[in-house]
Structure formats: C-alpha cells, structure tokens
C-alpha positions as CSV (number, residue, x, y, z in Angstrom):
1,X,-3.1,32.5,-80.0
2,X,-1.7,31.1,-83.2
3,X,0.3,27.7,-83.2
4,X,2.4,26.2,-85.6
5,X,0.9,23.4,-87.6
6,X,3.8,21.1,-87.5
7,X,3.5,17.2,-87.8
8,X,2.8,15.3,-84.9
9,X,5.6,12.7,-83.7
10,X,4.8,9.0,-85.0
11,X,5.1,7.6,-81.6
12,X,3.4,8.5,-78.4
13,X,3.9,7.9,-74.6
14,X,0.9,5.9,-72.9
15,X,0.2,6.2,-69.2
16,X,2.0,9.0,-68.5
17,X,0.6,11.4,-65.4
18,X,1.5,15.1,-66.3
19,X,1.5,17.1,-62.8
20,X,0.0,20.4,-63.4
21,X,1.3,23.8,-61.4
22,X,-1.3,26.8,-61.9
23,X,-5.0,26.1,-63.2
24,X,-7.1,29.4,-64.0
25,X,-9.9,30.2,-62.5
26,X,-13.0,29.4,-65.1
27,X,-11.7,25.9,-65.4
28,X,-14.4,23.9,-64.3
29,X,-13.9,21.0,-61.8
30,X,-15.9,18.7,-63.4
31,X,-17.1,18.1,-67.3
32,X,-16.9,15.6,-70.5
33,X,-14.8,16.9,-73.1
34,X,-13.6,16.0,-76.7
35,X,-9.6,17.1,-78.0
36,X,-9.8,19.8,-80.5
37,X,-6.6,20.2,-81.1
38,X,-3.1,19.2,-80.0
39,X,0.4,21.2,-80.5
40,X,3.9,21.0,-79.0
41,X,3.4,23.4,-76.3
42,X,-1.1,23.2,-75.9
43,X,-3.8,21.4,-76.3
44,X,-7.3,22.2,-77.0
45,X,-10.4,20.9,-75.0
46,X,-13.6,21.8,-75.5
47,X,-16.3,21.8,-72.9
48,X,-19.7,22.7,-74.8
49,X,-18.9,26.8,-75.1
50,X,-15.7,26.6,-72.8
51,X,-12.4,25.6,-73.8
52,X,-9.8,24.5,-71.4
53,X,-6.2,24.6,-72.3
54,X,-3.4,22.6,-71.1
55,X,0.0,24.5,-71.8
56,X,3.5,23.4,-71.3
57,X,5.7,25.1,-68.3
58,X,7.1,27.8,-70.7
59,X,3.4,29.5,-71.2
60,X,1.9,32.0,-69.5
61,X,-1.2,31.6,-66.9
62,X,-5.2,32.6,-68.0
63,X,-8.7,31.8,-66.4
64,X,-8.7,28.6,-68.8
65,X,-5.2,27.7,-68.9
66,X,-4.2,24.5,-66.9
67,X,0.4,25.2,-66.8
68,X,2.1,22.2,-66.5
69,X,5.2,22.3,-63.8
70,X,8.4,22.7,-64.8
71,X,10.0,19.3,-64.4
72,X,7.7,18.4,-67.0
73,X,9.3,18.9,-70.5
74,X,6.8,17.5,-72.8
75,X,5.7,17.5,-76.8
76,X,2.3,17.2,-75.9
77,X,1.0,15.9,-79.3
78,X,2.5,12.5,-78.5
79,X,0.2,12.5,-75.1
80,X,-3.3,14.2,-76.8
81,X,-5.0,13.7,-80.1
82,X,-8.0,15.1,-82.0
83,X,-11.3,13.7,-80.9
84,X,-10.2,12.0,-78.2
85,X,-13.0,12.2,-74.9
86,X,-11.7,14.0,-72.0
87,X,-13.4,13.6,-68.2
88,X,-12.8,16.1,-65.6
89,X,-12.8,14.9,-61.7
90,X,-11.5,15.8,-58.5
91,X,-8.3,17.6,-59.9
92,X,-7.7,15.2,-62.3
93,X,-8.4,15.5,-66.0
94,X,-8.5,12.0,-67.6
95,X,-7.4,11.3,-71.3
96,X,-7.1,8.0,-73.5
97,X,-3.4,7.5,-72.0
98,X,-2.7,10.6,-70.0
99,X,-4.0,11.8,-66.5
100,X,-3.1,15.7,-65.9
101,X,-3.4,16.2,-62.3
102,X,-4.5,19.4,-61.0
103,X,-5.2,18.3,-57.3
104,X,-2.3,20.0,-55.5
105,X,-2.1,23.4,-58.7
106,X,-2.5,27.2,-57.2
107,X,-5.3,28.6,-58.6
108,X,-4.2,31.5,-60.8
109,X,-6.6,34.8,-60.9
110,X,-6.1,38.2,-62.3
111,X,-3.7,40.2,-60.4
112,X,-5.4,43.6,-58.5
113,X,-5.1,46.7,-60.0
114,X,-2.1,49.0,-59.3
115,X,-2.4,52.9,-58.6
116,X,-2.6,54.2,-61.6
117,X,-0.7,57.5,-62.9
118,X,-2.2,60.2,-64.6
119,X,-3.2,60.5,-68.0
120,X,-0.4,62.9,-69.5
121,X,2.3,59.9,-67.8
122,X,0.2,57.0,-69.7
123,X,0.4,59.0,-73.0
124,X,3.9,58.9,-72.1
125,X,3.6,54.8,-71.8
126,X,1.3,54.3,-74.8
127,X,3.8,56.1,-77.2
128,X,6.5,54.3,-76.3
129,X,5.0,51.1,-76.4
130,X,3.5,52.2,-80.0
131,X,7.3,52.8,-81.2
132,X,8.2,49.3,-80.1
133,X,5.3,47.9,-82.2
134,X,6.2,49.7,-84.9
135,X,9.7,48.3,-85.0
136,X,7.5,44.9,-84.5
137,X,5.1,45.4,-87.5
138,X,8.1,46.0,-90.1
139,X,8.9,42.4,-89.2
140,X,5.6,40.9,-88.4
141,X,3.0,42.3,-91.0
142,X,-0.8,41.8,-90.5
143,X,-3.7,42.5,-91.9
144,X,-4.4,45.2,-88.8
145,X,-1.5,46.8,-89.9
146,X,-2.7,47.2,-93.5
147,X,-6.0,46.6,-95.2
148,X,-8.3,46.4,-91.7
149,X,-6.5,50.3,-90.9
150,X,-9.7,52.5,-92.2
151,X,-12.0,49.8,-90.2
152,X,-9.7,50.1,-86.9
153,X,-9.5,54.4,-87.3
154,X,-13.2,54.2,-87.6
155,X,-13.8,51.7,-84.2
156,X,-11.2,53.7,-82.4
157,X,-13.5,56.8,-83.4
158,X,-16.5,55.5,-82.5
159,X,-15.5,54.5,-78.7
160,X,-14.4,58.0,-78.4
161,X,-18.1,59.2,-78.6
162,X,-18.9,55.8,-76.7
163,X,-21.1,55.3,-80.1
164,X,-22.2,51.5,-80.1
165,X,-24.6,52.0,-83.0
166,X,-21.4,53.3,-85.3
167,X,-19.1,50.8,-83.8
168,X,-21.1,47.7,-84.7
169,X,-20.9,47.1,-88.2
170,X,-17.0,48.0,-87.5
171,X,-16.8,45.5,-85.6
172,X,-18.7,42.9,-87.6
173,X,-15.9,43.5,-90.3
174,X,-13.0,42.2,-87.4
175,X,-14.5,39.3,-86.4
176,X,-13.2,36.4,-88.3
177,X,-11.4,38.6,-90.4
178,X,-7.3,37.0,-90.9
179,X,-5.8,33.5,-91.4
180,X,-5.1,31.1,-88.4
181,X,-6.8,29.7,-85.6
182,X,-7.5,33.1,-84.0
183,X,-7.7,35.6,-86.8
184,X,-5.9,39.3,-86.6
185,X,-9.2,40.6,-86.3
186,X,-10.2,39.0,-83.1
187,X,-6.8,39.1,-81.9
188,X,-6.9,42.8,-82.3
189,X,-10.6,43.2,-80.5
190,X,-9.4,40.9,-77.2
191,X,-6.9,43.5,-76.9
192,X,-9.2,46.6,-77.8
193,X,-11.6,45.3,-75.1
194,X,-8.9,44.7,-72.8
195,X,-7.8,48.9,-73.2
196,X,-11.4,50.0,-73.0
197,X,-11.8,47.9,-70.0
198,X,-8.9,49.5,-68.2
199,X,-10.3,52.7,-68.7
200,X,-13.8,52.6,-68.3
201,X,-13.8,53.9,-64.5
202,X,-16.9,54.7,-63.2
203,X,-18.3,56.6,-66.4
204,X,-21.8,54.7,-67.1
205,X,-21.3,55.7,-70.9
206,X,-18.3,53.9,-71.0
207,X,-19.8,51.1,-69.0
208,X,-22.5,51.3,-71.2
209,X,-20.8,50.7,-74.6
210,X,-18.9,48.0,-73.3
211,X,-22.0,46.1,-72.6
212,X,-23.5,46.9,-75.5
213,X,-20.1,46.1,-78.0
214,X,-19.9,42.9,-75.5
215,X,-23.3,41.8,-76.9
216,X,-22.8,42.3,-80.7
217,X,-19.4,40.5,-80.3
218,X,-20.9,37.3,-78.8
219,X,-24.3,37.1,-81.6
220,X,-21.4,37.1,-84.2
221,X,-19.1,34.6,-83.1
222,X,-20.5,32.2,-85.8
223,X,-18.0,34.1,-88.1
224,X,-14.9,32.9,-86.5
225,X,-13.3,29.6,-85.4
226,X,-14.0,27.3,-82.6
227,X,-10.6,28.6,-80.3
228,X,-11.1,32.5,-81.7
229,X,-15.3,32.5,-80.4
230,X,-14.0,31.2,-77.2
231,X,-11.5,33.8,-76.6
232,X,-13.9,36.8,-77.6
233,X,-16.4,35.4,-75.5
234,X,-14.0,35.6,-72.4
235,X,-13.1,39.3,-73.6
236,X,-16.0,40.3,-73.6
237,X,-17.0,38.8,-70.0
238,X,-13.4,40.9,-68.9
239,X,-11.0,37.7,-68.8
240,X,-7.8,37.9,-70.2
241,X,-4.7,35.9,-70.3
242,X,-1.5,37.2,-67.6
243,X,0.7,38.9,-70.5
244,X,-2.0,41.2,-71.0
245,X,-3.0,41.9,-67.6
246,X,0.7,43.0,-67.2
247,X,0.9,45.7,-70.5
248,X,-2.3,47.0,-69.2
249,X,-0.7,47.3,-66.0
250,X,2.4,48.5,-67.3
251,X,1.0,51.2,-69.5
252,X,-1.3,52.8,-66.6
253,X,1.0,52.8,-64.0
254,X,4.8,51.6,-65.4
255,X,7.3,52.1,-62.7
256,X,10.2,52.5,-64.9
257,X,10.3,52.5,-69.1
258,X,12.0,49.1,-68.7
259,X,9.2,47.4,-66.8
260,X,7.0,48.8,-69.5
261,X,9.0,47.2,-72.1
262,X,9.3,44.5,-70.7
263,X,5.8,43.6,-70.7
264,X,5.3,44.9,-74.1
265,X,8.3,42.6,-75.4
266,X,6.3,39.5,-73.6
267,X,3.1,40.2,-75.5
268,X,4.4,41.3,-79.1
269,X,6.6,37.8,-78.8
270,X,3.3,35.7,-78.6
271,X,2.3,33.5,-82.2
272,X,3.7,34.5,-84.9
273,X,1.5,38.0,-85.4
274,X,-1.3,37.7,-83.0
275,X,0.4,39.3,-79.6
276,X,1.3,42.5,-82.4
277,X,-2.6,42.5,-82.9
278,X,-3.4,42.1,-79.5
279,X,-0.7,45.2,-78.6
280,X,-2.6,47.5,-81.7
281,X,-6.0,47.0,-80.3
282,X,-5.2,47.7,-76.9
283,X,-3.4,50.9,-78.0
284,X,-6.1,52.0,-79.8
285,X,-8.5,51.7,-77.3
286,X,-6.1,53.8,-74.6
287,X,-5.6,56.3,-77.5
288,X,-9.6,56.5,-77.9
289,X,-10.5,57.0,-74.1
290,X,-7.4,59.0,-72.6
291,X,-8.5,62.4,-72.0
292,X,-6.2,64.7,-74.1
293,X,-4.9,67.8,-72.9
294,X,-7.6,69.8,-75.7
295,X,-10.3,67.3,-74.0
296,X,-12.6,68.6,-70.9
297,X,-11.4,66.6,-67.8
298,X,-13.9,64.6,-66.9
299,X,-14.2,61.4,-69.2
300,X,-17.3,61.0,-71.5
C-alpha cells in the first residue's frame, strides 16, 4: 500500500496511550522491534521478516494490521519515528513515548467463504468490475496498465495451463518492478495470487502451481522493498488484507451489482494506484481459471 511522503509535524505528543480496536491475527504477542516508517494514517514495524502495522480508525483490518479505535483521531508521525525500538507484551506495544494497547482489541480473521455462484454469473461479476477499472485506469495510469501488459498476458496464460516453469521468469519481471514502497508489480501479484487462490478448489494442478509460484515469489523478494517482500510473502502464505477478501467475495458470489461495486470502489480507492493493481491482477487470475463456456467442465 503506497503512502504519501509528506513532512512530518515539528512537534510531537509524548506519553500518549493509543487504545487499539481490531488486531490481526499473525501479530505476534510478543517481539523487539525497530520503526521503519511512520505516515499520517500507519506506521511501520518490523519484526525480523514480519511487519506489524498500526493504522488509524479510518483503515481497513489485515492479519498484521493493529486499527486504532475511533475516538482516536491521530497524525501518527508525531507519536512514531524511524528507528525507534519497539517491545511487544501482554497487549501492549511499547514505543519511545507511546504505548498502543491491544489488551481489550477483537482479534480480526479472514471472513468464511460464501456460496459461491456459478461460473457463467462470475463472468458476469468480473466484467463489470473490469469496466469500473477501466474508468479507474484513465485516471490512475500504471505501469500494469501499460509497459508490464505483454508480461501480465503471458502470466495470465501460463496459469491457464497451470505452467509454473513458463510463469516464473514472468514473474521475476513483476517483482520490484514500479515506483513506491510497494511497487505496481507486486501490488498486481498480491492480487493475482489472491484470484488464483479463490479458484483453486480441490484441483491438485491448481494447488500445485500455487505452491510452486508461492516459492519462486519468496527466493526473489531481494528485488523489492522492505514493506513490498513482506506483503508477497503473506500472499503467498494466502493472507490478505479485508478489502480484498470482500472483491473476492463479491465477484464469486455478489448478491446484487451494487454490493459488487461497492467492494470494487473500496479497493480501486486504496494509494494512489496500487488498489487498481491489486483489482488487475486479481482479474486476471479469475479470467485465467474460470472455466469458459468453449472449456471442458471440469477445471485443469
């Protein structure tokens, strides 16, 4: 998720407690941490090869996401800075002058999957949700959109064989590939993995080249940033953040065109273009495994 790179305020509030209300459910209990990096609405800690994120009330929920409660209207760069050590205990994460208390949060987890309709009704979904991004794109141009299309059309054609070998150098391209703290190119596989995911079933190729892609992504995470390696590597574990949990939803089993867009409006609207290239991958990998009317039945 991209973040604007404004200046931080010249004062800051000491002692301050910040109450936190949902805390997801890979942040660990207890650890010694350092600040990576502090914005209005999140903060970055790193924990060795996890990052934990403390978000303002406004954000969304995800396993490493620690939302602070309403009442608390903060600018958190006046409360967290770069390099300072962070200690987690008992539901309390300690900072130079800042305690976030987690003690009395909900836990957040990934919602259960909803029935899901059939395939010619989630064609249905995915176009409409590709006209909306389209409408998106003309105001939010990326790279996925542009140069990285012949890389993406080749991806989407290998997972339709379920061809790891042919996906992999594909995929070596991506990674890293954009400007920011997560670039388009991961922003664009987290959502890919996300679709593929979703429709994987019980089809041991599929299972297969998810395993497979899952390992190539994590021995090349040397080619991105710090915050973009630790969001592939919970992709490709199957963790994901709520806003895409509920497209995914929405597109395999949307009660209504409004929930859909709904949902899809939530994601698009994330960072200035990385919820777009979160939206294009996971399109392309429903438009790679949906079994097409010309296509036998049974998924490969």
């Amino acid at each position: 998720m991209k973040h604007s790179h404004d200046t931080a305020p010249a004062s800051a509030v000491a002692a301050t407690r910040l109450s936190v209300d949902s805390v997801g459910y890979l942040v660990d209990r207890h650890g010694d941490g350092r600040v990576h990096s502090a914005f209005r609405n999140a903060c970055n800690v790193v924990f060795g090869d996890v990052i934990a994120t403390v978000v303002t009330a406004g954000a969304g929920d995800g396993p490493t996401l620690l939302r602070l409660e309403y009442s608390s209207t903060v600018d958190l760069r006046a409360h967290f800075h770069p390099g300072e050590r962070c200690v987690l205990e008992c539901g309390l994460a300690r900072f130079r002058h800042t305690i976030v208390d987690w003690s009395q949060a909900r836990t957040w987890r990934a919602p259960v999957a909803r029935p899901r309709l059939d395939d010619a009704h989630i064609r249905g979904n995915v176009a409409l949700a590709r006209s909306s991004e389209a409408i998106c794109r003309a105001q939010r141009p990326s790279i996925i959109a542009t140069l990285a299309q012949p890389v993406v059309r080749e991806l989407e054609e290998a997972a339709r064989h379920c061809d790891a070998a042919a996906a992999m150098p594909h995929l070596a391209r991506l990674i890293g590939w954009g400007e920011g703290l997560t670039p388009a190119g991961d922003d664009f596989i987290v959502g890919w993995l996300a679709g593929l995911r979703a429709l994987a079933g019980s089809a041991m190729r599929r299972a297969a080249f998810i395993e497979r892609i899952g390992d190539r992504i994590r021995a090349g995470l040397d080619a991105t940033t710090t915050l973009s390696a630790h969001m592939l590597r919970l992709a490709s574990g199957g963790h994901f953040v709520d806003h895409l949990h509920a497209l995914r939803a929405e597109l395999l089993g949307a009660p209504s065109a409004s929930s859909l867009l709904d949902a899809l409006d939530r994601a698009l609207a994330v960072g200035a273009s990385s919820g777009a290239d979160t939206v294009s991958g996971l399109l392309s990998a429903f438009d790679a495994w949906l079994v097409h009317p010309s296509q036998q039945s049974r998924p490969s």
